[in-house]
DOZA-190245 format. One line per 2 residues: number of its first residue (from 1); their letters; for each residue y, z, x of C-alpha. Coordinates in Angstrom, 2 decimals. Layout:
// residues N
NUM) A) Y,Z,X  ...
//
This chain:
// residues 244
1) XX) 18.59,-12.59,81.09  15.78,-10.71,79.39
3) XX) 12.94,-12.72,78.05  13.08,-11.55,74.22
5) XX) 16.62,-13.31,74.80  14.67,-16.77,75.99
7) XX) 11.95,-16.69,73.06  14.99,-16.07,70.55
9) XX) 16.58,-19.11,71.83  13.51,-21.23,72.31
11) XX) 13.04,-20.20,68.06  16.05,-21.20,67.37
13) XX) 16.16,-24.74,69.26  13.01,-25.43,67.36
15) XX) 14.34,-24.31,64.37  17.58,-26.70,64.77
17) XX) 15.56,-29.56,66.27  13.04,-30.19,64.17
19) XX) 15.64,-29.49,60.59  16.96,-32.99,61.98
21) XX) 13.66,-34.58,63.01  13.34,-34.07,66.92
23) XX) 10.94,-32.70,68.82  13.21,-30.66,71.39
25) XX) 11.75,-30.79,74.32  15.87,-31.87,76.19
27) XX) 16.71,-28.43,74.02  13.64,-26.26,76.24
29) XX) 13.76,-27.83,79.50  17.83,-26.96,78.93
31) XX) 16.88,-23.39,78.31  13.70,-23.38,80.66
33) XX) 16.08,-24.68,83.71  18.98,-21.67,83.03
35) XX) 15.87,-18.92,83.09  15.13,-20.86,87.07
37) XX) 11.47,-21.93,85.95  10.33,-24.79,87.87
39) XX) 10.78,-28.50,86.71  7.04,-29.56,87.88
41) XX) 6.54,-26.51,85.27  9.47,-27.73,82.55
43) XX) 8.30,-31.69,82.40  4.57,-30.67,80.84
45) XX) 5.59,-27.43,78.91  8.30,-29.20,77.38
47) XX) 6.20,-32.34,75.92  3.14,-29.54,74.73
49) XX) 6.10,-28.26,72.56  7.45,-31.61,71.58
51) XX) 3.87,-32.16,70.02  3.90,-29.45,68.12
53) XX) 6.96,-29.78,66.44  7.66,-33.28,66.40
55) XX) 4.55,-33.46,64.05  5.69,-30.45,62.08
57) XX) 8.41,-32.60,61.62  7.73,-35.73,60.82
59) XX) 4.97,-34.78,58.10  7.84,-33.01,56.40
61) XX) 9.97,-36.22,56.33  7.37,-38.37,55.93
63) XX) 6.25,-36.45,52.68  10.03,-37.06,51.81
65) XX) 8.71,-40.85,52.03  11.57,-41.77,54.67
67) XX) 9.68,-43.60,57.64  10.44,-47.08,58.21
69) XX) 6.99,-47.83,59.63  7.42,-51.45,61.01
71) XX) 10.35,-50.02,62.95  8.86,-47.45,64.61
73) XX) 6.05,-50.07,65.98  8.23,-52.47,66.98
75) XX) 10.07,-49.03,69.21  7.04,-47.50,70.24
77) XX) 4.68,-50.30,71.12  7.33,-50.57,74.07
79) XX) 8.00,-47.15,74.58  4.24,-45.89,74.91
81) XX) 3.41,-47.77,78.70  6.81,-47.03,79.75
83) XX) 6.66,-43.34,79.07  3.36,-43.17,80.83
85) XX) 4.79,-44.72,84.01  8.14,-42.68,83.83
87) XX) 5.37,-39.48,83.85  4.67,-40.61,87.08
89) XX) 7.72,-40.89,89.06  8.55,-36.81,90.26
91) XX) 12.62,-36.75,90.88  14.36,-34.22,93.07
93) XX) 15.16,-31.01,91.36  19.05,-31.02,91.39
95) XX) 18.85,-35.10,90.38  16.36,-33.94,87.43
97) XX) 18.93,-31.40,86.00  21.63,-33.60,86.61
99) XX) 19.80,-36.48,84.54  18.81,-34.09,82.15
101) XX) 22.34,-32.72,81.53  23.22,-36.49,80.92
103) XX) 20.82,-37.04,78.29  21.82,-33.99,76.60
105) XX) 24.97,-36.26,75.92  23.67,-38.72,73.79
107) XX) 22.73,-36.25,70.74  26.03,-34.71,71.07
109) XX) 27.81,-37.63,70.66  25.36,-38.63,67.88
111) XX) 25.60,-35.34,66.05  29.68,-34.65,66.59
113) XX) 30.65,-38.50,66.02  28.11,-40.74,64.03
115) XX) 28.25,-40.33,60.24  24.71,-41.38,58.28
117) XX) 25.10,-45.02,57.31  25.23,-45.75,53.65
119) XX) 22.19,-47.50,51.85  24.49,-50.80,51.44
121) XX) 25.32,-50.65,54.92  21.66,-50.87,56.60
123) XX) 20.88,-53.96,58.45  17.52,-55.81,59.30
125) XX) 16.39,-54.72,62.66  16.53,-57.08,65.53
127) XX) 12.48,-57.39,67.06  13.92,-58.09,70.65
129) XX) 16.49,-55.14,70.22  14.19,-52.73,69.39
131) XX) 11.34,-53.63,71.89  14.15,-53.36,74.87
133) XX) 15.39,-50.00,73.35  11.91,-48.99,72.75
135) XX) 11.22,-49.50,76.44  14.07,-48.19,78.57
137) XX) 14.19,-44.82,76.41  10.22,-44.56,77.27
139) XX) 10.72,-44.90,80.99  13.78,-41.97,80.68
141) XX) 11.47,-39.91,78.42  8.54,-40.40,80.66
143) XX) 10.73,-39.39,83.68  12.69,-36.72,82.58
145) XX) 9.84,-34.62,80.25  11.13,-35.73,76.79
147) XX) 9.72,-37.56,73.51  13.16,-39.30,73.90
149) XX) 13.89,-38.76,70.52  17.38,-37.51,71.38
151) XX) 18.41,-40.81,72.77  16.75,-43.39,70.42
153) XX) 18.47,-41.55,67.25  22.24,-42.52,68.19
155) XX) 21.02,-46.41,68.72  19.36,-46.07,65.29
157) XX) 22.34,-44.83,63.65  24.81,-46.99,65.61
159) XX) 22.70,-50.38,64.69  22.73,-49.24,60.93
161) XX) 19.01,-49.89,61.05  18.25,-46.57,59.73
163) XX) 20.09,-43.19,57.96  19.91,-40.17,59.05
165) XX) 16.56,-38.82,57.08  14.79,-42.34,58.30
167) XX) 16.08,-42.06,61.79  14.82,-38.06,62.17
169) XX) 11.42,-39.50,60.31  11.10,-42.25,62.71
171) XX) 12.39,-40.07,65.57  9.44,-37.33,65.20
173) XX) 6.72,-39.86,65.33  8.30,-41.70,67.76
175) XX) 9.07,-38.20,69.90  4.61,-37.22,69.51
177) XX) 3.50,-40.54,70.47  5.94,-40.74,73.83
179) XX) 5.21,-37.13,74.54  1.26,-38.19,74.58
181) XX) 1.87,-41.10,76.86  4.37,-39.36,79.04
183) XX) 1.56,-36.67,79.35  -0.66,-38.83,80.26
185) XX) 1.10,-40.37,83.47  1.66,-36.53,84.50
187) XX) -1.79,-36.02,84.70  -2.14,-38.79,87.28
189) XX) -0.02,-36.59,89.57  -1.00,-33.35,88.83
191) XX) 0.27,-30.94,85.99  1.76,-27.51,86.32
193) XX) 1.85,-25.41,82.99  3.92,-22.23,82.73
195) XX) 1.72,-19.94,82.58  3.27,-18.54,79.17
197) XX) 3.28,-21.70,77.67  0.69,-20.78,74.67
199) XX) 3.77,-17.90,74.03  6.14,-20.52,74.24
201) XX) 3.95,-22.93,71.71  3.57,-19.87,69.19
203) XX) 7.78,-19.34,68.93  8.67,-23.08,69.08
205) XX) 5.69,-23.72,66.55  6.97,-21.04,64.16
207) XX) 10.77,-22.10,64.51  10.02,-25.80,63.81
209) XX) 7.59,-25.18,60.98  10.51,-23.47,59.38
211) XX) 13.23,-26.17,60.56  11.41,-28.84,59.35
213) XX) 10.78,-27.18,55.95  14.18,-26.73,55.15
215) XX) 15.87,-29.33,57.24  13.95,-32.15,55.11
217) XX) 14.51,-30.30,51.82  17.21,-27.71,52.00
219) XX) 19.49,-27.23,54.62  22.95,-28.97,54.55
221) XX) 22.47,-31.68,57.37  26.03,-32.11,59.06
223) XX) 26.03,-28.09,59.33  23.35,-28.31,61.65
225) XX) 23.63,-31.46,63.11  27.17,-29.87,64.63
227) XX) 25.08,-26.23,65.18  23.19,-28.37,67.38
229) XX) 25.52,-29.93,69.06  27.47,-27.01,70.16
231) XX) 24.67,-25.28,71.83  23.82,-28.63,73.86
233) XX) 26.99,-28.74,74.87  26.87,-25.43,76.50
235) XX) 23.43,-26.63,77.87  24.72,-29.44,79.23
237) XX) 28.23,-28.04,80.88  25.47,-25.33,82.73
239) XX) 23.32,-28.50,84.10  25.92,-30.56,84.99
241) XX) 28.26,-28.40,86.50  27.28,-24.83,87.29
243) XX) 23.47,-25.77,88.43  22.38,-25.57,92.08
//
């Protein structure tokens, strides 16, 4: 495929992602594994996105005064060590896409079949919950080149701890911080950037500036929340099942 076709795509992923507070990085290691680039290349290329827009994102949504800052410690004071260790461990290319096509599961599910708890239904978060969450989604996130965003949101939603504007507010931040850490135990092994990542940076930067501006203010959120979906869902059919 040409590669005006990739950047278009890579715009619009950040575009989507960020509008519903995530960073993307599952979205461009998706797109960066159908182009055949590397995934000692995706893991670090992917996270130097997830930086970028994840904080796009969550200053939007913060702004909109919808993090839930006690939460997001209690998730990321786990998350953090566990992410840096997961950016240690290398996996086998065809298990990596596999995994990766897995993950890509979770925010469809979210997006096509969780509905944004109500304000009376919102429950108390459990400590112990969240510090076990926290943890096991920094070791995948570390792993697999993600803020891990994608996978906290659905437990979020599911535990009623948060709605949909506080989980993509608590997402972002939580999405920057793990993308840091998982950074950081890359570098312990050795990092390999594409070398048009400062290209890729520019598009994804632009797209999720503009997602996150209109996303937190504008943009009907179940529209895009099922836009989403339907392109992971492609993405993940392509890793899963017609990957080598």
């Amino acid at each position: 495929m040409p590669i005006e076709l990739f950047y278009f795509f890579l715009f619009i992923l950040a575009f989507l992602y960020a509008a519903v507070g995530h960073g993307g990085a599952s979205g461009y290691l998706a797109l960066m594994a159908l182009y055949g680039i590397a995934p000692q290349e995706m893991k670090p290329t992917a996270l130097v996105l997830n930086l970028f827009v994840s904080l796009t994102s969550f200053i939007q949504y913060y702004r909109g005064h919808y993090f839930k800052r006690k939460l997001f410690l209690m998730v990321a004071v786990a998350s953090v060590p566990m992410a840096f260790i997961g950016g240690m461990i290398t996996l086998e290319d065809h298990l990596y896409k596999r995994l990766l096509g897995l993950l890509l599961l979770f925010p469809i599910v979210r997006f096509f079949f969780f509905r944004s708890p109500a304000e009376a239904e919102l429950k108390l978060y459990n400590g112990l919950g969240a510090l076990i969450i926290g943890a096991v989604v920094g070791l995948l996130s570390g792993m697999i080149g993600i803020g891990g965003g994608i996978i906290l949101s659905p437990f979020l939603i599911l535990l009623k701890w948060t709605d949909q504007k506080q989980t993509a507010a608590i997402s972002a931040a939580f999405i920057f911080v793990n993308s840091l850490s998982g950074l950081g135990g890359m570098l312990t092994q050795g990092i390999s950037f594409n070398v048009h990542m400062w290209i890729y940076i520019a598009v994804a930067f632009m797209g999720g500036l503009l997602g996150a501006y209109l996303g937190s203010k504008k943009l009907n959120q179940e529209v895009l929340k099922y836009v989403l979906a339907t392109v992971l869902l492609v993405a993940a059919y392509k890793l899963l099942f017609t990957t080598a």
